[in-house]
N, C-alpha and C positions, 0 to 999 in steps of 0.2 A: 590401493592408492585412492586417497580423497580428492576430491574435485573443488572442498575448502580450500584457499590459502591462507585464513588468518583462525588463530584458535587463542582461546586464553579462559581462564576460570574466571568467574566471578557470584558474587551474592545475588538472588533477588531483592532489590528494594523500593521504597515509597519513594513518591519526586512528585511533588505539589507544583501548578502554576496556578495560581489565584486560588480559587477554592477547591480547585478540581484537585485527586489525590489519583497516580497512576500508577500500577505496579509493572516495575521496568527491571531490565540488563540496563548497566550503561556501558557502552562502549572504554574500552580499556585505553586508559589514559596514554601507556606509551603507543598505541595505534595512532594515534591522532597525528603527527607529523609523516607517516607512511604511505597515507592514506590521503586524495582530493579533495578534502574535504574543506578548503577554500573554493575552489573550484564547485565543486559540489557540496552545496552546506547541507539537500540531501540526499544524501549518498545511497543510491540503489542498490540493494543485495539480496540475497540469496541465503537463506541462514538454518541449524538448527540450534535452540537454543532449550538446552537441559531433557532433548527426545522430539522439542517442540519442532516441524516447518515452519518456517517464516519466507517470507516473500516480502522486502518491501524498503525502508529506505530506515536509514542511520538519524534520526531527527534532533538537528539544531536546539537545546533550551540549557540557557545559562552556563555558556560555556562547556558543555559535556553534549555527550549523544547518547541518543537512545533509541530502540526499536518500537513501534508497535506490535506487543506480538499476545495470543492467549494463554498468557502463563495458567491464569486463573482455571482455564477451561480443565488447562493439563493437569491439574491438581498441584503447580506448583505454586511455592505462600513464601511471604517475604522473609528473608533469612537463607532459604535454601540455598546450596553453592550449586548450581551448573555451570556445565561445558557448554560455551559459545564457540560455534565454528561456522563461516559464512566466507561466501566470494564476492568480490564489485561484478554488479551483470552493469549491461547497456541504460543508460543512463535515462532513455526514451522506450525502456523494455513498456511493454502492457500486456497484462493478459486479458483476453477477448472473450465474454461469454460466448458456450458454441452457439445458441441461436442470433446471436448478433454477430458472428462473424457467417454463418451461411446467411443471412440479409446482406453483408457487406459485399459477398462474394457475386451474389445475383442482381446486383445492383450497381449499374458503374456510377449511376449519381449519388446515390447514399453512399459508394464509397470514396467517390472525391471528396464528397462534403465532408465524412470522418477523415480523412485525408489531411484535409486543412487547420484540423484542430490540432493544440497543441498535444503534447504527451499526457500532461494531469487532466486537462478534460478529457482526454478520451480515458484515463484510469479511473476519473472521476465520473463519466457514464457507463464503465464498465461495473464499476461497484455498486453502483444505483440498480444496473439489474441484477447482479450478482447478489446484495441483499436484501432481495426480497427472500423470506419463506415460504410462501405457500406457489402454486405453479400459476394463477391467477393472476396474481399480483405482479411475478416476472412477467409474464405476456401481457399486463397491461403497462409495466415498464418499458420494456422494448420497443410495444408504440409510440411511448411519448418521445422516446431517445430517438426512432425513429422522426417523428414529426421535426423533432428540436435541430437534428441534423437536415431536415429538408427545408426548415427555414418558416414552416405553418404551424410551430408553437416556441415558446420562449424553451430552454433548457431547464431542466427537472427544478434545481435548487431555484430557478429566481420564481418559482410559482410557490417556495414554502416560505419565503424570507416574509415575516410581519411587516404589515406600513406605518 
């Protein structure tokens, strides 16, 4: 028995916003009324899509949805037909890199401070260290996510943004 409750075939395809071109699933049209997706425009799940895991959220563009996911990586190319099968998980899920949740854990201030943040920033400083490559470059992420939760540096992105 699957732990999926929603399955349906469909194509890989292109899906432009401005210039950028993405290679997507989109969400099966008769799902759309099933599904919270006024409520949540983006819908957190759980997915495999044609072999692929996915982890991540159903994303809102022009009326349809779609996932982010690495088709490309899997060797899948546009055209293919896969089998998409996914659950709704918790809507505030995050996954935690492990050396920032043993910080969170040894720390009650660092972990009120992550505490107080909403879901996507804490998803959104969990992937900042999550991608990094090389193990350097995470342990000098985790400081700054550190500093940024304690309040003695600004948060990762507002040090990249141009003035």
């Amino acid at each position: 028995m699957s732990w999926f409750t929603h399955r349906f075939e469909t194509a890989i395809t292109r899906h432009a916003v401005g210039s950028m071109r993405y290679t997507v699933v989109l969400l099966d049209e008769a799902l759309h009324d099933t599904l919270p997706l006024r409520e949540h425009p983006r819908l957190r799940i759980e997915a495999d899509v044609g072999g692929v895991p996915v982890k991540g959220a159903w994303q809102p563009s022009r009326g349809r949805w779609l996932p982010k996911t690495p088709l490309k990586v899997a060797g899948l190319q546009v055209g293919d037909v896969v089998d998409v099968a996914f659950r709704v998980i918790a809507q505030d899920d995050v996954d935690v890199p492990v050396e920032l949740a043993d910080r969170l854990a040894r720390g009650k201030r660092l972990r009120v401070a992550w505490e107080q943040q909403t879901p996507g920033t804490q998803r959104g400083l969990s992937h900042y260290i999550e991608s990094a490559k090389r193990a350097e470059t995470r342990a000098s992420r985790l400081q700054q996510v550190e500093a940024a939760l304690l309040g003695t540096a600004p948060m990762p992105w507002a040090r990249t943004r141009s003035r």
